[in-house]
N, C-alpha and C positions, 0 to 999 in steps of 0.2 A: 361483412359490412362494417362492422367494428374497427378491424383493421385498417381499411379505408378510409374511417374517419380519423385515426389516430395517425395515421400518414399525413393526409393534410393537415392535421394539426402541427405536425413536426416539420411539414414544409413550410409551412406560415409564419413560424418562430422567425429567431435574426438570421438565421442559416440558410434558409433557402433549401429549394432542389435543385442541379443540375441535372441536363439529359443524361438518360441510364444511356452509357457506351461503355464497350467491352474494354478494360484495361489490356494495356501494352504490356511485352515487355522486352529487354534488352539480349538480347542473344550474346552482346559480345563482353557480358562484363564476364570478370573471373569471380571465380568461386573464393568467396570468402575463407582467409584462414579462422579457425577455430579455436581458443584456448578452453580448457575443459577446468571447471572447479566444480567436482561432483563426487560426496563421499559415497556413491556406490560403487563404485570399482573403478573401472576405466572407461572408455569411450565408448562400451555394450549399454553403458549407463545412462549416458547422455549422448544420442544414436546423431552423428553427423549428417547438418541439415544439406540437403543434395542439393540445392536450386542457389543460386546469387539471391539477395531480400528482393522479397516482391515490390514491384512500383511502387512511386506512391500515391496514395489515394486520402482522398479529405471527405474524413470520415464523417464529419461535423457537416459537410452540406452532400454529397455525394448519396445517392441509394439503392446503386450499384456498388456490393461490396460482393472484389472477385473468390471463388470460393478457398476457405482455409480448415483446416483443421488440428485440431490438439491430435498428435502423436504419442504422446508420453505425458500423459497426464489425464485427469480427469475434472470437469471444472461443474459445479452448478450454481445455482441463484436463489436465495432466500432475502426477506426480504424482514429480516427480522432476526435481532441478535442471541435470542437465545436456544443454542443449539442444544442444549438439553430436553426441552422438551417440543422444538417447533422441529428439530433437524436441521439438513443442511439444505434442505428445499429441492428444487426441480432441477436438472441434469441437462446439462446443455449437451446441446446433438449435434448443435449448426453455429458456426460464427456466420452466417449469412445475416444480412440486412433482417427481413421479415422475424426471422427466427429469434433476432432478439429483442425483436421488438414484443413479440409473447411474452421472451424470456422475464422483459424489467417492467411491462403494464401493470406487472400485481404491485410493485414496489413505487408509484408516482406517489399514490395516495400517504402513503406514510415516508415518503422522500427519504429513505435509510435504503441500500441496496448492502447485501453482505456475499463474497464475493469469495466460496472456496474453492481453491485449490491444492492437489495432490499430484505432484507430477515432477518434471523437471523442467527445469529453465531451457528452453529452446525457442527456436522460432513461431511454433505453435501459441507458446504463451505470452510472445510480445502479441501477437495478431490477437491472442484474445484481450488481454490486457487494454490495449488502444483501440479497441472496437466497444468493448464492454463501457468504457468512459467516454467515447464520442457519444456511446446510445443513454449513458447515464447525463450526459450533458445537453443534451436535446431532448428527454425528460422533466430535466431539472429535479433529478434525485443528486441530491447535493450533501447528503452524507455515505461515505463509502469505502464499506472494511472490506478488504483484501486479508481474507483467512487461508494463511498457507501454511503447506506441509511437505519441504523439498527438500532430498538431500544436495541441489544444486542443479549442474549443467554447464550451460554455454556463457564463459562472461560479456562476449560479444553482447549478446541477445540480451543478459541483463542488465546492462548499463544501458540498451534502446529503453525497456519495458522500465525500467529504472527511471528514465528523464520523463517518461509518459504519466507515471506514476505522481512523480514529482510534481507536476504541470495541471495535475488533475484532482489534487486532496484526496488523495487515500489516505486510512488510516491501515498500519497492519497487527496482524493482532498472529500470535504464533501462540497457538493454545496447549491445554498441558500435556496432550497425549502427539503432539505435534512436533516435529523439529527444521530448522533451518541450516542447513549446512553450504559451507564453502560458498558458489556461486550465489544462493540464495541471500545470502547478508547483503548484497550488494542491494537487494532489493527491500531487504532492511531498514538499510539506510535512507531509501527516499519517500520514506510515508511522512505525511506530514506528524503523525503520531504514532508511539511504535509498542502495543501490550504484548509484554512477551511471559508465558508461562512455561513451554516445552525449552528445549534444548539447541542454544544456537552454537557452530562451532567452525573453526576454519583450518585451513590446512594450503599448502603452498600448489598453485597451478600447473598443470600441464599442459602441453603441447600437442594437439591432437595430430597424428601419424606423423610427427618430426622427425628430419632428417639430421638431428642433431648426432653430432660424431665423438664433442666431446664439451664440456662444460660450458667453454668460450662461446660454444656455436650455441647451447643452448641458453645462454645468458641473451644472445643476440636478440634468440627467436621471442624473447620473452620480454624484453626489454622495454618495447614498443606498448606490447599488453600492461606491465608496468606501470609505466606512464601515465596509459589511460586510468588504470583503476586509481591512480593515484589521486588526479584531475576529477575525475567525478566524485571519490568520496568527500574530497573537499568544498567542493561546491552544493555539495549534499549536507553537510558540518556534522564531518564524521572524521574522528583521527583519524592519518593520514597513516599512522601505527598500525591499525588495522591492515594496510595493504602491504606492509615489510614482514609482518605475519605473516602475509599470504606466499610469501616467496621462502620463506626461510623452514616452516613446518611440513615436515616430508608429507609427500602427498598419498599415503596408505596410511596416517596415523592423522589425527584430529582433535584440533584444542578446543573442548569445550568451553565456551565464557561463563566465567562468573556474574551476577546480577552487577554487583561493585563495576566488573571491568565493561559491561553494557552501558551503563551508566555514564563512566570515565569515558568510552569512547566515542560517546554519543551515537549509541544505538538504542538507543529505551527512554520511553516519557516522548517528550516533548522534541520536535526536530529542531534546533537551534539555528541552522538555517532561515527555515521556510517562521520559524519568531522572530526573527530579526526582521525580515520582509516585513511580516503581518503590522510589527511595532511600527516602523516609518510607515505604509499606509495609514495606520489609526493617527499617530500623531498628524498628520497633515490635515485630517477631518475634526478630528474628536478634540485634540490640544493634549498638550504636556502631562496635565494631573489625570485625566483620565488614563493615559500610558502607564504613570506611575501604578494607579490602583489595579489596573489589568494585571501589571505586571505581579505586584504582589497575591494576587487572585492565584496566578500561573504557577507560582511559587508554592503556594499551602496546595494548591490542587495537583501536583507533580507527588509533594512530599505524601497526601492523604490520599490522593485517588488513582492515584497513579501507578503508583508499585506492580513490580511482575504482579503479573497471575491474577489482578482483577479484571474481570469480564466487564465490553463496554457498557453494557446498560449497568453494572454496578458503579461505574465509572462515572457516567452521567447521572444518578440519584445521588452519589457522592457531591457532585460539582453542584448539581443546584440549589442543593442545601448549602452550600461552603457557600456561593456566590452573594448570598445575601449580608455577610460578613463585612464584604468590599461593595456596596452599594448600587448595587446591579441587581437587576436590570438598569440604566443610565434612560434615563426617559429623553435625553438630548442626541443620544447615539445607541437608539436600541439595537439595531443590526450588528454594531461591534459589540455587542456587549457579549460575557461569555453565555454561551449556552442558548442565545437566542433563537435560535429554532423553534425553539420548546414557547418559549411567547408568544412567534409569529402563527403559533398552529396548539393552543391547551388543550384537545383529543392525546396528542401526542405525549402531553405533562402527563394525564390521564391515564393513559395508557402505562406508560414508563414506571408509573407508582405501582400498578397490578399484575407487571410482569414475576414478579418476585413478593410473594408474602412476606412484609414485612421490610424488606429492601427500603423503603423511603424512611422507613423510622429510626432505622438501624445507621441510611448515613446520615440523619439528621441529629443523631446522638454522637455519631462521631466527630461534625465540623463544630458542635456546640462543646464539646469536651477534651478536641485533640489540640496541642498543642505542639507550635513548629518542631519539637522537638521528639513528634510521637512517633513511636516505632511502628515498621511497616505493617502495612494490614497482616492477616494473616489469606497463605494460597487459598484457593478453593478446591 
C-alpha cells in the first residue's frame, strides 16, 4: 500500500505518468564502436557492451523502465554521508522502476542520496546513473554524491553518464581507499563538485578489437574519439590538456595526478563550469553585490573546506561556519545563498552538528582563525 501511495505521489508531481508500453527497439542500428580507457588490463576489463544503447525512455515521467542491469560493477544507496560508521547502505538488485523506488524512500526525508559505486564504466552504469537521478528528481532529493571507485572502461558510455551527471548536480567524492582511473576522470570532470582523497590517474585510449595495421590507421580509429573527449571536457571546464594526456601515455602505464595538477586542471573543488552558470542565474535574481559576496564565500570555502580528502559532511560544518563571514544567509535571496538547505530544513543543521563529535566546533575554529592564506587541512 505504501508503495501505491508513493507512486501517485510521483505521478502528481510536474512529470506526470505515461501509459506503461513495452519499449521498442531498432534491429537495424550497428553496433556501436568502443574505445576502452581502463587501467585493468584490456578489454577482459571493461567486457564489450553486445546490444546497440537501448531506446530512449523518459525517465522523469515514464514508469515503465525496460529491464537493465550492472554488469561489472556493484552499486548501493545510503542516504547518509558518513561511511565510517553508517556504511554504504542497501545494494541495489534492480534498476527497475519499483525497485528504486524502495531503493531512495529512506533518503526524501533527509533529501541527501549518496550514491556508491565499484565497477566499471559501461553501459550498465550510464542506465544506472540516469535512472538513479530521474528517481532522485521525482523525489526531490536534491543533494547527491556519486562515490566512486573505477579503474575506468568505456569512454563512449562516460561521456553519456557524464552529460547526465552534469544536468543533474552530482557531487563526486573519490575517497581514500578509492581510485579513479583513465575513463573514470571523464566522469570526474562533470560533478558539479569534485572531493577527491584516493588516486585519480590517466593513461592514453585504446581501441577495442582494432583493425589498426599501423599507426596512421590507428590515429584514424582514434581521432574521432579524440575529438569527443576533447569537446566535452571543455564544456565540462576541464583542461583540454587532460585529453592530449590521454593520447600520449602508453596505455599499460598510468599517470597518477598530483593534488596541484587536479586543481590546475580543473578536476577538484569547485566545477568552473557548472560556477559560471550558477553566477549569471544569481546575478539576474539576486544583483551584482550579492554575486560579488558569493563569490568571495566560494573562494575561502574552496581554500578551507575544500581541500582533498575532506569528507562532505566535514565539508558542510566547515561552510556554515565560514558562511556567516559573508553575510548569509541573505534574507532577500535565501535559496541562493550558500548552504541553504540547512535553513530550509534546521533537523538537518541538527543533525549535521552530531554526526561527528566535535566536528561543528572544530570548523567553527577554523573559518574564525584561518586566514586566505592557511594551509590545507590536514587528510583524514
Amino acid at each position: 500500500m505504501s508503495r501505491l501511495l508513493l507512486l501517485i505521489a510521483l505521478c502528481a508531481m510536474q512529470w506526470g505518468c505515461k501509459p506503461q508500453s513495452p519499449a521498442t527497439t531498432d534491429a537495424g542500428r550497428q553496433r556501436e564502436s568502443v574505445t576502452l580507457g581502463n587501467h585493468a588490463g584490456t578489454s577482459a576489463g571493461a567486457k564489450r557492451d553486445a546490444t546497440t544503447p537501448p531506446p530512449r525512455i523518459d525517465f522523469l515521467q515514464d514508469t515503465y523502465w525496460p529491464a537493465a542491469k550492472l554488469e561489472s560493477g556493484e552499486a548501493s544507496i545510503s542516504c547518509d554521508y558518513d561511511y565510517d560508521t553508517q556504511g554504504d547502505g542497501s545494494a541495489i538488485t534492480s534498476l527497475e522502476f519499483f525497485s528504486l523506488v524502495d531503493a531512495l524512500s529512506d533518503c526524501q526525508p533527509s533529501g541527501v542520496v549518496r550514491l556508491r559505486y565499484k565497477g566499471t564504466i559501461n553501459a550498465g552504469f550510464t542506465e544506472l546513473i540516469q535512472r538513479v537521478s530521474a528517481m532522485a528528481t521525482r523525489m526531490d532529493i536534491r543533494t547527491r554524491v556519486l562515490d566512486i571507485n573505477s579503474t575506468g572502461g568505456h569512454v563512449e558510455q562516460a561521456i553519456r553518464a557524464g552529460d547526465t551527471i552534469a544536468e543533474s548536480g552530482w557531487n563526486i567524492w573519490v575517497r581514500e581507499s578509492s581510485i579513479c582511473h583513465s575513463a573514470c576522470v571523464l566522469i570526474l570532470a562533470a560533478g558539479d563538485t569534485r572531493s577527491i582523497a584516493g588516486k585519480v590517474g590517466i593513461h592514453r585510449l585504446i581501441r577495442d578489437q582494432s583493425n589498426a595495421t599501423s599507426r596512421a590507421e590507428l590515429n584514424d580509429e582514434l581521432r574521432a574519439t579524440s575529438a569527443q573527449v576533447h569537446e566535452y571536457l571543455g564544456r565540462n571546464g576541464v583542461a583540454t590538456a587532460v585529453a592530449d594526456q590521454m593520447m600520449t601515455i602508453a596505455n599499460r602505464d598510468l599517470r597518477l595526478l598530483t593534488d596541484n595538477e587536479l586543481k590546475q586542471y580543473g578536476l577538484a573543488g569547485t566545477n568552473a563550469a557548472q560556477d559560471d552558470l550558477d553566477r549569471i542565474r544569481t546575478r539576474r535574481k539576486c544583483g551584482a553585490a550579492f554575486v560579488e559576496r558569493k563569490d568571495a564565500f566560494r573562494q575561502a570555502f574552496d581554500r578551507q573546506c575544500m581541500e582533498p580528502g575532506k569528507a562532505f559532511e566535514s565539508m558542510d560544518e566547515c561552510g556554515l561556519a565560514l558562511r556567516t563571514r559573508f553575510g548569509f544567509p541573505d534574507l532577500k535571496c535565501a535559496v541562493e545563498s550558500p548552504l541553504s538547505k540547512y535553513d530550509r530544513d534546521p533537523q538537518r543543521a541538527k543533525a549535521l552538528s552530531h554526526q561527528r563529535s566535535g566536528g561543528a566546533a572544530a570548523a567553527t575554529a577554523l573559518a574564525a582563525t584561518a586566514s586566505p592564506a592557511s594551509a590545507p587541512p590536514a587528510r583524514r
